[in-house]
PDB file of N, CA, C, O and CB in Angstrom:
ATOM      1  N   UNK A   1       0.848  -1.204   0.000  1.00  0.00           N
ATOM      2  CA  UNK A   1       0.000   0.000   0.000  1.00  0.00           C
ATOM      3  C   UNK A   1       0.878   1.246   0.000  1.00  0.00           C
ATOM      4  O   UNK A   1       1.237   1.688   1.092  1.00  0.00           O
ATOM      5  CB  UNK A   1      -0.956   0.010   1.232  1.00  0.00           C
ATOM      6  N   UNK A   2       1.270   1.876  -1.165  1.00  0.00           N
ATOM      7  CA  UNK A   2       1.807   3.029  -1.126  1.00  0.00           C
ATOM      8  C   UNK A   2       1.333   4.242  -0.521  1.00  0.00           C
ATOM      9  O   UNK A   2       0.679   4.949  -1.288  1.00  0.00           O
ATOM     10  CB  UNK A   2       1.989   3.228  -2.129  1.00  0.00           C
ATOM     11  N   UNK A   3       1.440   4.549   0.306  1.00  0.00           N
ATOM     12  CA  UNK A   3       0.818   6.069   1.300  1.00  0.00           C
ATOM     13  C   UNK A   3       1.986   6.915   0.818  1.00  0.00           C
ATOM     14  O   UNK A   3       1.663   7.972   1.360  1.00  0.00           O
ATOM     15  CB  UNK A   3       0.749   5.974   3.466  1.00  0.00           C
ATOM     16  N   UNK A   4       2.766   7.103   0.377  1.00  0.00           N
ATOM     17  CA  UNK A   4       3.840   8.157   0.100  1.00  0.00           C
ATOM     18  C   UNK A   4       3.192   9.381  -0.808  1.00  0.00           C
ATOM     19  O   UNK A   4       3.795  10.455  -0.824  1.00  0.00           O
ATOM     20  CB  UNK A   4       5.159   7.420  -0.730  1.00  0.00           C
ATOM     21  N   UNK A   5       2.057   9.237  -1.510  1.00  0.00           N
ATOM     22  CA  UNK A   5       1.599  10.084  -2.455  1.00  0.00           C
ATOM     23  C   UNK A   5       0.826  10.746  -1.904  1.00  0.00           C
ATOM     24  O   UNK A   5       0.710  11.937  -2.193  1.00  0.00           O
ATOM     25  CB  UNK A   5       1.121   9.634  -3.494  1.00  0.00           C
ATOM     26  N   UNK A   6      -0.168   9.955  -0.633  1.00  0.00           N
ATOM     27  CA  UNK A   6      -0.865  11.144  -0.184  1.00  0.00           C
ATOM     28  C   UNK A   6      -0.760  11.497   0.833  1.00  0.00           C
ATOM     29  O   UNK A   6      -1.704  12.126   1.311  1.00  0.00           O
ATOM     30  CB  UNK A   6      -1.930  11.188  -0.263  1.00  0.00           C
ATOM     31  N   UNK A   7       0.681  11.208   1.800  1.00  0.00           N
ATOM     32  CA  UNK A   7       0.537  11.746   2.979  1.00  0.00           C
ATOM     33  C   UNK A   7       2.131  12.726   2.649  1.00  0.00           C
ATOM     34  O   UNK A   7       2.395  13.463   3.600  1.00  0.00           O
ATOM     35  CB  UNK A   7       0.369  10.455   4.410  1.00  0.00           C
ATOM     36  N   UNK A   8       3.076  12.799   1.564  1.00  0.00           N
ATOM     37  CA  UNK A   8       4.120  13.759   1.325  1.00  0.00           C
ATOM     38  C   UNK A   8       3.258  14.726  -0.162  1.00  0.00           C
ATOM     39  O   UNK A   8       3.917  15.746  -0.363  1.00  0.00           O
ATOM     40  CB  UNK A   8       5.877  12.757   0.922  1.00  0.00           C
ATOM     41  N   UNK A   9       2.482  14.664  -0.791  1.00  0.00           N
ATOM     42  CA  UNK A   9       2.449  15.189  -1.605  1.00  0.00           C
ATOM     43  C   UNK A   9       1.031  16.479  -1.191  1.00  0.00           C
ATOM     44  O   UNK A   9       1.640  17.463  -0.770  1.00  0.00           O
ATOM     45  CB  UNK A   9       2.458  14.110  -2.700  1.00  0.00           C
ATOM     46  N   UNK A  10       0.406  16.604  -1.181  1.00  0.00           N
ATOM     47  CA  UNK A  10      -0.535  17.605   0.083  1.00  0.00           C
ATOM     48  C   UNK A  10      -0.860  17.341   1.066  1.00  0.00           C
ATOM     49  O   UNK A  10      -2.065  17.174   1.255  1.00  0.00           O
ATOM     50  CB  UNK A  10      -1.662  18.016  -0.065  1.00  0.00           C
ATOM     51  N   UNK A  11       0.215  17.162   2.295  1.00  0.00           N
ATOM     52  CA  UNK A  11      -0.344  17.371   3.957  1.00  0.00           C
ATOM     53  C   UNK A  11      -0.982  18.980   3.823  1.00  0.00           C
ATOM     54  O   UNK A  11      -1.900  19.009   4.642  1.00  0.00           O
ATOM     55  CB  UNK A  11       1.257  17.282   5.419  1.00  0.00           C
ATOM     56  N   UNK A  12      -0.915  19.938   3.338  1.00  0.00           N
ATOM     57  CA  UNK A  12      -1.554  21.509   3.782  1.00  0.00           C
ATOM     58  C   UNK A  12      -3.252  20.473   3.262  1.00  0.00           C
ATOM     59  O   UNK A  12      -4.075  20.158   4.121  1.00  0.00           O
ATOM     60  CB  UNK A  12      -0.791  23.594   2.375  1.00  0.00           C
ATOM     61  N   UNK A  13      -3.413  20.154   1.904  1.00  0.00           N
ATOM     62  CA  UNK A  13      -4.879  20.093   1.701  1.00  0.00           C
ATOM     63  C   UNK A  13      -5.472  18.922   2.706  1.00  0.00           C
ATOM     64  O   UNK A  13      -6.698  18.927   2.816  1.00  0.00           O
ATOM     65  CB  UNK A  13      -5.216  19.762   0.063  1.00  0.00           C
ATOM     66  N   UNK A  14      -5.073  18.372   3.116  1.00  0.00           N
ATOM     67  CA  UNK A  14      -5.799  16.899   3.721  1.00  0.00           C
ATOM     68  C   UNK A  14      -5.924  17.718   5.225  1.00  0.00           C
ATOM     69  O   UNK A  14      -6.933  17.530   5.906  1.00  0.00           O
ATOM     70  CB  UNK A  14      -4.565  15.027   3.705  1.00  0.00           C
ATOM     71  N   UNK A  15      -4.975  18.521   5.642  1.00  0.00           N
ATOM     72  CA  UNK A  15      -5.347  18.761   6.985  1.00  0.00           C
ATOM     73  C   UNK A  15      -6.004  20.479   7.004  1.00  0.00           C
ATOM     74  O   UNK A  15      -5.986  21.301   7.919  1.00  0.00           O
ATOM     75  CB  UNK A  15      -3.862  18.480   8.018  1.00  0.00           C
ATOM     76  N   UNK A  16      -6.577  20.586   5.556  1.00  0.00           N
ATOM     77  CA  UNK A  16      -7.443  21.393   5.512  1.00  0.00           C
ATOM     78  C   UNK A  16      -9.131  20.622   5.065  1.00  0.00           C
ATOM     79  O   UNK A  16     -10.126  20.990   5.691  1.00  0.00           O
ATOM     80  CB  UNK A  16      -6.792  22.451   4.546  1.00  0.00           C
ATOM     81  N   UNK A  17      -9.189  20.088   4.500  1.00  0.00           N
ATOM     82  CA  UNK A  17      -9.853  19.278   4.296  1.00  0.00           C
ATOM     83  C   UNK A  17     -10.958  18.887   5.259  1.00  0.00           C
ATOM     84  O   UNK A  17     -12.105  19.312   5.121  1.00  0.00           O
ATOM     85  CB  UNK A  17      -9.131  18.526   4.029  1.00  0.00           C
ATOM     86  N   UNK A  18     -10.601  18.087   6.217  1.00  0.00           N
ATOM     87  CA  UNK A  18     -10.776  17.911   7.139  1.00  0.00           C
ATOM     88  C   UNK A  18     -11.627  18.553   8.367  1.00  0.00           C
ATOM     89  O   UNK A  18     -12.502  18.055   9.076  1.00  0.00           O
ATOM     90  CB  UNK A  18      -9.945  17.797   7.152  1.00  0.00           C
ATOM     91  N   UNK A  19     -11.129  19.650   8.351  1.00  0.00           N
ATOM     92  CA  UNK A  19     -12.064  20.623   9.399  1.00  0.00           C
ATOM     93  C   UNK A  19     -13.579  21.422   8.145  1.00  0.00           C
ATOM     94  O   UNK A  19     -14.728  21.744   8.451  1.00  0.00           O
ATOM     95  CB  UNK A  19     -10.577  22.351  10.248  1.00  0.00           C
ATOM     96  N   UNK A  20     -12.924  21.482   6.900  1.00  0.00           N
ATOM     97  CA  UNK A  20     -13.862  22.022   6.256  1.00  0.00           C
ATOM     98  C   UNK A  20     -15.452  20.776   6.093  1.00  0.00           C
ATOM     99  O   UNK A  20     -16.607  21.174   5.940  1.00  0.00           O
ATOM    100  CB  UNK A  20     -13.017  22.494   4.796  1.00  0.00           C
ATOM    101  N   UNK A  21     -15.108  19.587   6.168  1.00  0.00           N
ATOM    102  CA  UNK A  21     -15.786  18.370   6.170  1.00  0.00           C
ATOM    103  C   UNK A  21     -16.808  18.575   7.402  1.00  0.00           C
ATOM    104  O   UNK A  21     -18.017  18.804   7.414  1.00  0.00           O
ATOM    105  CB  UNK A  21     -14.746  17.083   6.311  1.00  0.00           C
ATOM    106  N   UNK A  22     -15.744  18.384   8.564  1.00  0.00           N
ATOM    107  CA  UNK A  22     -16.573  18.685   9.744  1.00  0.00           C
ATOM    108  C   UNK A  22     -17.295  20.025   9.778  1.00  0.00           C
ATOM    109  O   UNK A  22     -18.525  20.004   9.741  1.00  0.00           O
ATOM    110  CB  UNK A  22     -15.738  18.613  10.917  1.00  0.00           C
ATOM    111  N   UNK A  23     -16.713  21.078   9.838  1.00  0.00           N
ATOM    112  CA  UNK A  23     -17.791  22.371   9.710  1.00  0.00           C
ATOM    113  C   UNK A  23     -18.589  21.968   9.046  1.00  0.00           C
ATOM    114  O   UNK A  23     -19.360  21.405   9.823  1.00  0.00           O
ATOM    115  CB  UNK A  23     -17.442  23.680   9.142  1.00  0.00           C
ATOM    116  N   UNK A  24     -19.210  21.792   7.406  1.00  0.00           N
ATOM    117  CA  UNK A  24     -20.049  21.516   6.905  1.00  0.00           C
ATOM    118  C   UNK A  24     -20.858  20.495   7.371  1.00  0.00           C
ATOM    119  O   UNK A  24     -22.051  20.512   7.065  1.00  0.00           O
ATOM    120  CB  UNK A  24     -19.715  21.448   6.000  1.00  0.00           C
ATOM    121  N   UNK A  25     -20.300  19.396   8.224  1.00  0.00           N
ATOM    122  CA  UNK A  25     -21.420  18.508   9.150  1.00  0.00           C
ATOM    123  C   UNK A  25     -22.245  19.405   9.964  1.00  0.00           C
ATOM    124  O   UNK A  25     -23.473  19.458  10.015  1.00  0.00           O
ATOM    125  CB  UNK A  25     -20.704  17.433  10.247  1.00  0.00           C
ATOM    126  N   UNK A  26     -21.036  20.370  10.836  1.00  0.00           N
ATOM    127  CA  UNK A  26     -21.559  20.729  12.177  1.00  0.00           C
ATOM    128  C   UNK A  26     -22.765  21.554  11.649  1.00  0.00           C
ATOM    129  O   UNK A  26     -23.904  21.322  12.055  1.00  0.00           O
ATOM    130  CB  UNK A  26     -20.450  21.590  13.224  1.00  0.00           C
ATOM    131  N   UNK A  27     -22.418  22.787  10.486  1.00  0.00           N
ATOM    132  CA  UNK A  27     -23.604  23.622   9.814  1.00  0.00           C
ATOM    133  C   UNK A  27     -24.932  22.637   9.558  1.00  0.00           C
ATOM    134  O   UNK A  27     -26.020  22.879  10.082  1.00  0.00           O
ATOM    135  CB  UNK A  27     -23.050  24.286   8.243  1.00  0.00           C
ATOM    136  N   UNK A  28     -24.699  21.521   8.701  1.00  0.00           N
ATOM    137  CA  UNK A  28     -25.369  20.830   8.176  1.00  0.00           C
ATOM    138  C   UNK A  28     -26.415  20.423   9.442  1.00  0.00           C
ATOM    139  O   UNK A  28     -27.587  20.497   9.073  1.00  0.00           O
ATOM    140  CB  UNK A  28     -24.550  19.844   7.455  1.00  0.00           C
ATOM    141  N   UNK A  29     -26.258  20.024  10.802  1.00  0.00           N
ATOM    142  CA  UNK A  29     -26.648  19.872  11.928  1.00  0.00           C
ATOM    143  C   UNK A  29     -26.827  20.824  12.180  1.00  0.00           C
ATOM    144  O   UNK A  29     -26.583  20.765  13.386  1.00  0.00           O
ATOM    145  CB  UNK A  29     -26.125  19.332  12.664  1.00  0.00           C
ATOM    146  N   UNK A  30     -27.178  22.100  11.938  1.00  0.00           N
ATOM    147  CA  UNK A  30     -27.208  23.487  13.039  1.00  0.00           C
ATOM    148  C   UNK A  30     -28.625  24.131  11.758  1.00  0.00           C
ATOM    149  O   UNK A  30     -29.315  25.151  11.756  1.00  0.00           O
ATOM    150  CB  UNK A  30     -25.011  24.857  13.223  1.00  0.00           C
ATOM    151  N   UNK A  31     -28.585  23.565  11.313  1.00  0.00           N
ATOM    152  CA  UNK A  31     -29.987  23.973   9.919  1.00  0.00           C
ATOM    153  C   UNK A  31     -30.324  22.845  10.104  1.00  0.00           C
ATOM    154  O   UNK A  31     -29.149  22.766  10.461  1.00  0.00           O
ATOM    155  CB  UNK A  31     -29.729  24.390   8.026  1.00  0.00           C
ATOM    156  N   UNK A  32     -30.742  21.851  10.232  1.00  0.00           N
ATOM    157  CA  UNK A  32     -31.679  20.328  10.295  1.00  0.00           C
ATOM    158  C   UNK A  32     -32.528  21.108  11.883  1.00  0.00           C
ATOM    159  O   UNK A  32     -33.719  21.374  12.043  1.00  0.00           O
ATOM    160  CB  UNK A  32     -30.315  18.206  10.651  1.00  0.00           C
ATOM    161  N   UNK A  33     -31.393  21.287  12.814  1.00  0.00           N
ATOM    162  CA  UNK A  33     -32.416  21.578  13.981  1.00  0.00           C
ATOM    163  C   UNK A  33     -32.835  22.761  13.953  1.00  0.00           C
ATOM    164  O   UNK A  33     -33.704  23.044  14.777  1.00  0.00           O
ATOM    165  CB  UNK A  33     -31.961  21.404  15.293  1.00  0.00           C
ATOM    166  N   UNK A  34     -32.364  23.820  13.014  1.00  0.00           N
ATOM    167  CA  UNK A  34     -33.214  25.040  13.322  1.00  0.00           C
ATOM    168  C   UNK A  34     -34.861  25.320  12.773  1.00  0.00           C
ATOM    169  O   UNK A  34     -35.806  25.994  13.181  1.00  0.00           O
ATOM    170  CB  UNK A  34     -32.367  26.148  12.763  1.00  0.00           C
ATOM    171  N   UNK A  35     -34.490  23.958  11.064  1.00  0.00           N
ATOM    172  CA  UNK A  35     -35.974  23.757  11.013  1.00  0.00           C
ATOM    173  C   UNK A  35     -36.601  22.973  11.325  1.00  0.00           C
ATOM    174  O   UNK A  35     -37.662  22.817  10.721  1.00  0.00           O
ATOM    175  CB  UNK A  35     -36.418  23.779  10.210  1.00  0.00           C
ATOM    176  N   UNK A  36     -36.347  22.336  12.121  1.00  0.00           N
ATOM    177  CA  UNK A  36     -36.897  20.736  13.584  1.00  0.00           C
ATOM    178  C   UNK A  36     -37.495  22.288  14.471  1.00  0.00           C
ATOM    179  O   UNK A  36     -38.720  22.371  14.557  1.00  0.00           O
ATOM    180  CB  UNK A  36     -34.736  19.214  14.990  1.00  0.00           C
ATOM    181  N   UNK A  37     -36.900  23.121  14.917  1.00  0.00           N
ATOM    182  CA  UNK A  37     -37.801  23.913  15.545  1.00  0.00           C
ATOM    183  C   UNK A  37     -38.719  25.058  15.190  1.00  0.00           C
ATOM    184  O   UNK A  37     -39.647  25.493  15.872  1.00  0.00           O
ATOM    185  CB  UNK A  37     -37.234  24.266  16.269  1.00  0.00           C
ATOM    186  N   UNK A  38     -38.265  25.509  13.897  1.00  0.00           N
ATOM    187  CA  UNK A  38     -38.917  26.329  13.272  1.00  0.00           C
ATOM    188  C   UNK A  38     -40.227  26.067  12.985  1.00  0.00           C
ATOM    189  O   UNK A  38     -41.136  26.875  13.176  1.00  0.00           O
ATOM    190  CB  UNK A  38     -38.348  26.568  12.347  1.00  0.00           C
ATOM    191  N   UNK A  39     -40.364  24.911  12.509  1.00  0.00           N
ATOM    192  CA  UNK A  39     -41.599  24.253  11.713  1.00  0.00           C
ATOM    193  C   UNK A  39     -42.055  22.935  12.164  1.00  0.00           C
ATOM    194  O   UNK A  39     -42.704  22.130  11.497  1.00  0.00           O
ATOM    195  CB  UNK A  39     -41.270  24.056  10.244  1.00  0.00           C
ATOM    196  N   UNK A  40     -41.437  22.736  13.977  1.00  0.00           N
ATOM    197  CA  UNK A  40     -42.050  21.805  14.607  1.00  0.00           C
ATOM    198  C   UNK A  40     -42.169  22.610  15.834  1.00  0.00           C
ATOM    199  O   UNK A  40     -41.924  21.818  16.744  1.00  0.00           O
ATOM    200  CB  UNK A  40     -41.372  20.447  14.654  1.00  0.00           C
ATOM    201  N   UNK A  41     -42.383  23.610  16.269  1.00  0.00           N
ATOM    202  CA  UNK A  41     -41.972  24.013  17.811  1.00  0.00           C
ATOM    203  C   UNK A  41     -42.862  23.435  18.616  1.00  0.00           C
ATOM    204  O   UNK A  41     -44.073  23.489  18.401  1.00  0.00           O
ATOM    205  CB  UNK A  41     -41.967  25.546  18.182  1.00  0.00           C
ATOM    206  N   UNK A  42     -42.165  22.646  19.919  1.00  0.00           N
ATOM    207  CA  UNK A  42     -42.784  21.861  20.948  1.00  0.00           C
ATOM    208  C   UNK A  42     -43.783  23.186  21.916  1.00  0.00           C
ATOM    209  O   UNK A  42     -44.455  22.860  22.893  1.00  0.00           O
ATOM    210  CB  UNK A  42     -41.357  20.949  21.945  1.00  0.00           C
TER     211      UNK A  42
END
């Protein structure tokens, strides 16, 4: 299993990558519940 290509050839993008993935979860979760309450309010 050659890993030499993607862990010497962009470490800046993969460990940018990464947080941009998660933010877009965390957003992605932060709009699911705002219209879970918007347009369900208990």
């Amino acid at each position: 299993m050659p890993k030499t290509a993607s862990s010497h050839d962009h470490p800046s993008s993969i460990s940018l990558s990464l947080p941009l993935v998660a933010a877009k979860h965390v957003v992605k979760r932060i709009i699911e519940y705002c219209t879970l309450y918007l347009f369900d309010p208990l």
